[in-house]
C-alpha positions as CSV (number, residue, x, y, z in Angstrom):
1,X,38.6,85.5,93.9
2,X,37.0,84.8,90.7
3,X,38.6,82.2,88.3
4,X,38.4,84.3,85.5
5,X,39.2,88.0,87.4
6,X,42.7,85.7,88.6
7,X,43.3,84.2,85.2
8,X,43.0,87.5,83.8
9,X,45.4,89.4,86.5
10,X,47.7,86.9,85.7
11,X,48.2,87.2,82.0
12,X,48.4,91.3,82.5
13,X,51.3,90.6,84.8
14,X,53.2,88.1,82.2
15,X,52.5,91.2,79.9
16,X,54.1,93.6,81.9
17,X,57.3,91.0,82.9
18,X,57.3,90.6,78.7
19,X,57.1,94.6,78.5
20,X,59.7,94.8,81.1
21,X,62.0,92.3,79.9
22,X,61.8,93.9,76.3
23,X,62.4,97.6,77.5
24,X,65.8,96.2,79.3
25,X,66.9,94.1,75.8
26,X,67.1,97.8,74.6
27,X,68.2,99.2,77.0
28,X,71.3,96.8,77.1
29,X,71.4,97.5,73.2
30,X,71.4,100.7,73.5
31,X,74.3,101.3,76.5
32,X,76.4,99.0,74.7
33,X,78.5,95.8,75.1
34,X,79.9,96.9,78.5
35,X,76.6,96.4,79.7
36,X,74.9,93.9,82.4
37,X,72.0,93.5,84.1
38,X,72.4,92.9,87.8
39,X,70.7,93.4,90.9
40,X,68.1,95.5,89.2
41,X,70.3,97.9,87.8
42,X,72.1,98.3,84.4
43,X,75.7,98.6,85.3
44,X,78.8,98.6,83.3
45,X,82.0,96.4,83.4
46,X,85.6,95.8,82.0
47,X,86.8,92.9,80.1
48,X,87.6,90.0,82.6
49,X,88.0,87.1,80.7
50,X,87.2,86.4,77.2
51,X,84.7,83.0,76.6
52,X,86.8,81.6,73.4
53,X,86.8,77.9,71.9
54,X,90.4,78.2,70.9
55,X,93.3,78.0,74.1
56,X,94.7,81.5,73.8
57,X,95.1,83.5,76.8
58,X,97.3,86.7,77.8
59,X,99.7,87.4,80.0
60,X,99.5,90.9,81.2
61,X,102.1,93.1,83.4
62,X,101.1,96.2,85.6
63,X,104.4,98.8,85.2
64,X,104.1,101.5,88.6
65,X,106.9,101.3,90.7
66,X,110.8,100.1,89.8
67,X,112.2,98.0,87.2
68,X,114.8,96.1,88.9
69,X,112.9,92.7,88.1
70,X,111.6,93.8,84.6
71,X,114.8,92.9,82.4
72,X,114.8,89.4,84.3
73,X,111.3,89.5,82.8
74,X,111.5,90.0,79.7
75,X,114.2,87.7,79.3
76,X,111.7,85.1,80.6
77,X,109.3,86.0,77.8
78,X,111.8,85.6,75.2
79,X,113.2,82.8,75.9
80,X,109.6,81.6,75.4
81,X,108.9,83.6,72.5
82,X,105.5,84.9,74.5
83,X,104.6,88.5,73.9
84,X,102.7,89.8,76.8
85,X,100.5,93.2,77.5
86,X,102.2,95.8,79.7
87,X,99.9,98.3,81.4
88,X,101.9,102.1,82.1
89,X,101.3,104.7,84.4
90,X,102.3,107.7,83.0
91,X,104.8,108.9,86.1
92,X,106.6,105.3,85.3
93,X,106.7,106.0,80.9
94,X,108.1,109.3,81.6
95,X,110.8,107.9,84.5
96,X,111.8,105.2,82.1
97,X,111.1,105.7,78.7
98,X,114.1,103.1,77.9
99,X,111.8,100.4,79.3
100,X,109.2,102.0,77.3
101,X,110.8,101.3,73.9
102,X,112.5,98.0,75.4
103,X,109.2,96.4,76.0
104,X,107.7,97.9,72.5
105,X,110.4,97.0,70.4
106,X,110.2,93.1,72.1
107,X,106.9,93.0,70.5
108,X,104.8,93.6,73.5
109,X,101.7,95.2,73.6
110,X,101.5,98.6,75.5
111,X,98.6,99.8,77.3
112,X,97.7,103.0,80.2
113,X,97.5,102.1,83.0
114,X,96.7,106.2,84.0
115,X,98.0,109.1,84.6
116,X,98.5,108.8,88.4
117,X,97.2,105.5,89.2
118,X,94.7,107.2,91.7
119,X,90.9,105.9,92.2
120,X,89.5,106.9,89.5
121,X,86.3,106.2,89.8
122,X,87.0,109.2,92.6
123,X,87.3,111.2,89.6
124,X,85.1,113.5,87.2
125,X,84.5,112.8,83.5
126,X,86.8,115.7,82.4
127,X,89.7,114.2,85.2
128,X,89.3,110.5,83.7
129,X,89.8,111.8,80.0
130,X,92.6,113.9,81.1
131,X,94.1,111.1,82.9
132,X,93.5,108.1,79.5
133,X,94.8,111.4,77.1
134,X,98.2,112.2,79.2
135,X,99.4,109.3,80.0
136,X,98.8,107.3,76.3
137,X,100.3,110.4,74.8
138,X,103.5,109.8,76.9
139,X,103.8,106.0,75.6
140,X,103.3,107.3,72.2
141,X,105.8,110.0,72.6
142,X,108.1,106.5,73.1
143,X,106.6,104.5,70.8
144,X,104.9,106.2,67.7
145,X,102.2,104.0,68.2
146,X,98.4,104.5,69.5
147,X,97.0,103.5,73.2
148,X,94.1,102.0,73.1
149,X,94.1,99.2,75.9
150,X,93.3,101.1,79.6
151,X,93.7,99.4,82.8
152,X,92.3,100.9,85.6
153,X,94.5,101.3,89.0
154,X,93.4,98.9,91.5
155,X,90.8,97.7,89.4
156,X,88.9,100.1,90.8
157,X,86.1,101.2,88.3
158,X,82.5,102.8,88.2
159,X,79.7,103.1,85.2
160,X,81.3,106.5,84.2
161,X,84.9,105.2,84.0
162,X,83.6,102.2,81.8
163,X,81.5,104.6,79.8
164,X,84.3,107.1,79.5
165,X,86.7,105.2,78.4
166,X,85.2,103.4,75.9
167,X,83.7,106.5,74.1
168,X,87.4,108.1,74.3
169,X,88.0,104.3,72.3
170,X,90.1,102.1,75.2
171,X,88.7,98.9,76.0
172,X,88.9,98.3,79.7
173,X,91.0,95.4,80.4
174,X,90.7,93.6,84.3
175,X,91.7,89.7,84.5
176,X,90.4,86.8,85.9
177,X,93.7,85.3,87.1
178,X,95.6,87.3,89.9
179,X,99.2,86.0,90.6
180,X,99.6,88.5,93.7
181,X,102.9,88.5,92.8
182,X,103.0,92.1,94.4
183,X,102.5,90.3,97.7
184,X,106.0,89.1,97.4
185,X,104.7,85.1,97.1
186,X,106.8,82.8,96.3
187,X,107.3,81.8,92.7
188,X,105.8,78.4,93.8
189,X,102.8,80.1,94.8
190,X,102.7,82.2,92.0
191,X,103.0,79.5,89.7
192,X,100.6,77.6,91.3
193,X,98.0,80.2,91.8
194,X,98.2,81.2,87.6
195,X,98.0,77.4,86.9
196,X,95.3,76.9,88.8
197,X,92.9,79.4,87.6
198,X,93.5,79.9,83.9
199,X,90.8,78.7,81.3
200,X,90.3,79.6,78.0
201,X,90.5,83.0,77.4
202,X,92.1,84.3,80.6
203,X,93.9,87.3,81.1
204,X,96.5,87.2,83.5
205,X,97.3,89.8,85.8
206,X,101.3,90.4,87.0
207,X,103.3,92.8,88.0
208,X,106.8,94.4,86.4
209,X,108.5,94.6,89.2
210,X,107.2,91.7,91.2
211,X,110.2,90.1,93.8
212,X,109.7,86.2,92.4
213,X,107.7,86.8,89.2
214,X,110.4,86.2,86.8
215,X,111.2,83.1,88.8
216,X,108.1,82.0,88.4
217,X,107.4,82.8,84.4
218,X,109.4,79.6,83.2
219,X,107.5,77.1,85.1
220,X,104.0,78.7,83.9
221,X,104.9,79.2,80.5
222,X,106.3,75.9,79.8
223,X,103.1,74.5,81.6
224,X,100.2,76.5,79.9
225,X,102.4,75.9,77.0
226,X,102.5,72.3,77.3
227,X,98.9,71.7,78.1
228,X,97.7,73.6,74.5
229,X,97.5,76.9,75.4
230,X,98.8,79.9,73.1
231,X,99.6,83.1,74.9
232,X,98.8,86.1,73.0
233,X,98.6,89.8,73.4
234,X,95.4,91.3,74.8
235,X,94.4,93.0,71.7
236,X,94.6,90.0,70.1
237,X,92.2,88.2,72.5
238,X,89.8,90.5,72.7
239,X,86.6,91.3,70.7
240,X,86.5,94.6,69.7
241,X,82.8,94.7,68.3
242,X,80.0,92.7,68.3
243,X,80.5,91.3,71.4
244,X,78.6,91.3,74.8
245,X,79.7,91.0,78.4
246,X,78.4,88.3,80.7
247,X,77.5,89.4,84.9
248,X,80.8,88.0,85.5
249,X,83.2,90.5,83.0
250,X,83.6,87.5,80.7
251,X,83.1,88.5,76.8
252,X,81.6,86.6,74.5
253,X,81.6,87.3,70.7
254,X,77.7,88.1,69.4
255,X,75.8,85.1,67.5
């Protein structure tokens, strides 16, 4: 092949890669924050983590099934003074709304957690509103106060559930720390497994009703505590504009 025929094909295709790579800045722009590019495709994704220079981190609490470990719970937090996140399916708000105002009146944030923590992203656009609307308007029945924090069940979650939810106005909260408390570990193994993976900006993912995750809150607290983190509520760790979203659900405030 000619020299100048190759140097020539060459520069068209760094043209097109630069047209290409352009096109998909825009493209991100234009989808949003929740927005990644991965595997040759734009897809969408909840808030993991949250990149941060500062120690803070939140606790969070999935509320389905029970309470007979959730006062022990909450006692834990107190003691520590943490305030935590607590995610709400509606069937549980509407079983026990004195838990409801228990947790809101502790200072705890409230999020859904849906309507009936089914796969959602099973589920139409008009069945995923219906689910975020019903079941925030039964913790604000409790509270007074307005959902906007949305957990999705399993952490199962699809570009339309993303996309949904956020033009409805709930950020989409996951975690990058998994206790497995529902596995019935022990609270060693709890402990050990929230110790172990927390960083700067983690959101931590529990359960209300765990078997051993009360007995397991005083170690981790006083640890993360001791070691300069600050425990906050997710709507305090979280940006809530000018922000993007890494390939790995980590959010990082715009520069």
């Amino acid at each position: 092949m000619n020299i100048r025929v190759f140097q020539k094909r060459r520069m068209i295709a760094a043209t097109a890669l630069a047209a290409i790579a352009l096109a998909l800045c825009i493209a991100l722009h234009a989808t949003g924050a929740y927005a990644v590019f991965s595997g040759g495709t734009v897809r969408k994704l909840p808030i993991y983590s949250v990149e941060r220079a500062d120690k803070k981190i939140a606790i969070t609490f999935d509320c389905a099934w029970g309470t007979e470990h959730t006062d022990a719970i909450l006692q834990a937090l107190a003691r520590e003074n943490v305030h935590a996140t607590f995610f709400m399916v509606e069937f549980w708000t509407e079983k026990y709304p004195e838990y409801v105002q228990k947790i809101d009146e502790a200072g705890h944030a409230i999020g859904t957690h849906s309507a009936t923590h089914s796969q959602m992203s099973k589920q139409s656009e008009a069945q995923i509103r219906s689910e975020l609307e019903s079941s925030s308007a039964a913790i604000t029945a409790v509270t007074g106060k307005k959902v906007d924090l949305f957990r999705a069940p399993f952490g199962d979650y699809d570009d339309l559930l993303i996309q949904t939810a956020q033009d409805a106005g709930y950020a989409t909260i996951q975690w990058d720390v998994d206790s497995l408390d529902w596995k019935d570990l022990s609270a060693s193994d709890i402990a050990m497994r929230i110790l172990n993976g927390v960083q700067n900006g983690s959101i931590i993912l529990c359960h209300n009703n765990g078997l051993h995750t009360a007995e397991a809150l005083p170690l981790v607290l006083d640890t993360l505590r001791n070691s300069g983190y600050e425990f906050v509520t997710v709507d305090q760790l979280i940006y809530r504009e000018n922000y993007t979203i890494d390939a790995n659900g980590r959010q990082h405030a715009a520069s």
